[in-house]
C-alpha positions in Angstrom: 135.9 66.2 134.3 133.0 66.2 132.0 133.4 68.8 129.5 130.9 71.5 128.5 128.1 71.2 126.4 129.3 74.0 123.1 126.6 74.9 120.5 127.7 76.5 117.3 124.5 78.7 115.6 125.9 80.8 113.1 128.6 83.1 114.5 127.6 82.7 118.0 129.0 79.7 120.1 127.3 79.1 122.8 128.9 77.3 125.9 126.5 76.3 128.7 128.0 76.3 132.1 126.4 75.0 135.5 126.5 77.0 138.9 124.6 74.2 140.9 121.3 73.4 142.1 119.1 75.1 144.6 115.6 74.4 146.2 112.8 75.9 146.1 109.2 76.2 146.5 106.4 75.8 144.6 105.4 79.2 145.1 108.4 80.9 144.7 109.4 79.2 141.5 106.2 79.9 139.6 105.6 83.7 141.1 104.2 85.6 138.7 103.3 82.8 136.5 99.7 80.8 135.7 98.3 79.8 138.9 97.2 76.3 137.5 100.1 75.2 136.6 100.6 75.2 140.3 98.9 72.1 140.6 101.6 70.3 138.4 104.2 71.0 140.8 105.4 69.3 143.9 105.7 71.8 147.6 109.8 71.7 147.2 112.0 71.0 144.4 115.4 71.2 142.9 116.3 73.6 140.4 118.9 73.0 137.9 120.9 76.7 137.5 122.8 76.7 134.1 124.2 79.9 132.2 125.3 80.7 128.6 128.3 82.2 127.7 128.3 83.3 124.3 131.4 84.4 122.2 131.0 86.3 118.4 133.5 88.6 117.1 135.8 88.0 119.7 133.6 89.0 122.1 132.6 87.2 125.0 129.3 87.4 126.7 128.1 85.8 129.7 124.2 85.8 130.8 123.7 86.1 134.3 126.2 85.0 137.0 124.6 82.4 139.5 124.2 82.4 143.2 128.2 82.8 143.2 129.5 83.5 147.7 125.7 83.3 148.2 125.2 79.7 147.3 125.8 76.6 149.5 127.6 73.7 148.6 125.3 72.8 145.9 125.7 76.0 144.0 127.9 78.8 143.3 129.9 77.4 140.7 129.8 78.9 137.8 133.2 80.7 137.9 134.8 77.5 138.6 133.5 76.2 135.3 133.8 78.9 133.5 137.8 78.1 134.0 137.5 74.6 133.7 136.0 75.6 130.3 138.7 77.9 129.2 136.7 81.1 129.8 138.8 83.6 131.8 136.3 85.9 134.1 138.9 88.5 133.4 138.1 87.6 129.0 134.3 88.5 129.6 133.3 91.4 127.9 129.8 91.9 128.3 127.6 90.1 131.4 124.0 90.7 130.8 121.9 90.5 133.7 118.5 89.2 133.0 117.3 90.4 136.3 118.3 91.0 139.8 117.3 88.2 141.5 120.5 86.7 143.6 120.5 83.4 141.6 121.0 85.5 138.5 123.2 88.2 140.2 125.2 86.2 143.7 128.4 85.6 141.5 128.9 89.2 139.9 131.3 89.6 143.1 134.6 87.3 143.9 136.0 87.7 147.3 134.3 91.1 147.6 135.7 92.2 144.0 133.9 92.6 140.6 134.1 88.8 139.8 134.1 90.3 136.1 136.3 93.3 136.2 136.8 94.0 132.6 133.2 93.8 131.8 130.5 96.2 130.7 127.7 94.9 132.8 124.1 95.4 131.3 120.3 95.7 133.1 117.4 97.5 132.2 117.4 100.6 134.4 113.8 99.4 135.4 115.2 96.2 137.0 117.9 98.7 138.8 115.2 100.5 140.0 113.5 97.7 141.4 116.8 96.3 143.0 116.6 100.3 144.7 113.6 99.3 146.7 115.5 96.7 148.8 118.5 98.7 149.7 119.2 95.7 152.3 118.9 93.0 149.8 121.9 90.9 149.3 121.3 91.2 145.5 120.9 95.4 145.8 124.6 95.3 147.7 126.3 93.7 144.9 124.5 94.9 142.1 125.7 98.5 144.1 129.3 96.8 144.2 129.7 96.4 140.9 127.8 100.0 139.8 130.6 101.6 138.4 130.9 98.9 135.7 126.4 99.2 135.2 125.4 100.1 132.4 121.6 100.7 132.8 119.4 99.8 129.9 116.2 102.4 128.9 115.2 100.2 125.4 115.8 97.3 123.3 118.9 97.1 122.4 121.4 95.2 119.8 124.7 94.8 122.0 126.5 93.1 118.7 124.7 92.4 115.4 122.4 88.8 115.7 122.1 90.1 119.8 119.6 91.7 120.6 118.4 92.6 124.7 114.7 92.8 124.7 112.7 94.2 127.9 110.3 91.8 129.1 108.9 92.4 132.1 107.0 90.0 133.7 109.0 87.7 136.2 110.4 91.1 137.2 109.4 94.7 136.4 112.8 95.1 134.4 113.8 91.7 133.3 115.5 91.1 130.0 115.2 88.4 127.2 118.4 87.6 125.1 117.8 87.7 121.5 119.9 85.2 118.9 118.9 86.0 115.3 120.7 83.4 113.2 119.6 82.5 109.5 117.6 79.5 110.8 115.5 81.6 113.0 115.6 83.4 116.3 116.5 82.0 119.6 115.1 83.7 123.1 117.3 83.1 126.1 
């Protein structure tokens, strides 16, 4: 077993996990984005899907949760590795959920359970919202799952000091950027 790649900035160590692979199109990969950098771009493609879990203060914090039940063979992994790495899901304090699509959001459930059940789980309130509009999405029925452990986010916000969630909407009308302030710089996520 290969062991996982750990970064130490400052206080912050940062463990990056892999949930898999997925295809995807050229169109739905860049949505939102520059249409000329289309062009660069083959039809179809595989997507890498790797996550962070940071821990500071004795805190752990995991950003976003991976296709989880939702993926096929080549994803959904995360939570295995996440063990493999030492990481407990039941250790996670905080899981910050960039946005709701379901390669960001598939693994917040575990056999039909908060995969995370001790966690504070944070979204802007706009990306909520957005989720709303698609009642019969796979992503809106777990994010409603897991609602009671929601918290919604209405502004930027430092979750610890050097973390900061920033609204940045854009790929999605509510998505979030992670924020590392160290004393070499800042770091987005």
């Amino acid at each position: 077993m290969k062991e996982p790649d750990r970064i130490q900035l400052d206080s912050f160590q940062m463990t990056i996990l892999s949930d898999g692979a997925f295809r995807v199109s050229r169109d739905f990969f860049l949505a939102g984005g520059d249409p000329h950098e289309a062009e660069h771009y083959p039809e179809e493609f595989e997507v890498a899907l790797n996550f962070i879990c940071l821990e500071t203060n004795r805190k752990q914090i995991l950003i976003d949760t991976g296709f989880g039940e939702t993926g096929g063979q080549e994803s959904g992994h995360l939570i295995h590795h996440l063990t493999q790495a030492g990481i407990m899901p039941d250790s996670i304090d905080y899981v910050i959920l960039s946005h709701s699509h379901l390669d960001h959001t598939g693994g917040l459930l575990n056999n039909g359970k908060p995969a995370f059940p001790n966690a504070v789980h944070l979204i802007s309130e706009a990306e909520w919202l957005y989720a709303k509009q698609t009642p019969a999405s796979k992503q809106f029925r777990i994010l409603s799952t897991v609602r009671p452990l929601l918290k919604l986010l209405t502004e930027d916000t430092e979750l610890l000091p050097g973390l900061k969630l920033i609204h940045t909407p854009g790929h999605t009308p509510g998505h979030l950027t992670i924020e590392l302030q160290t004393k070499d710089g800042v770091c987005h996520q």
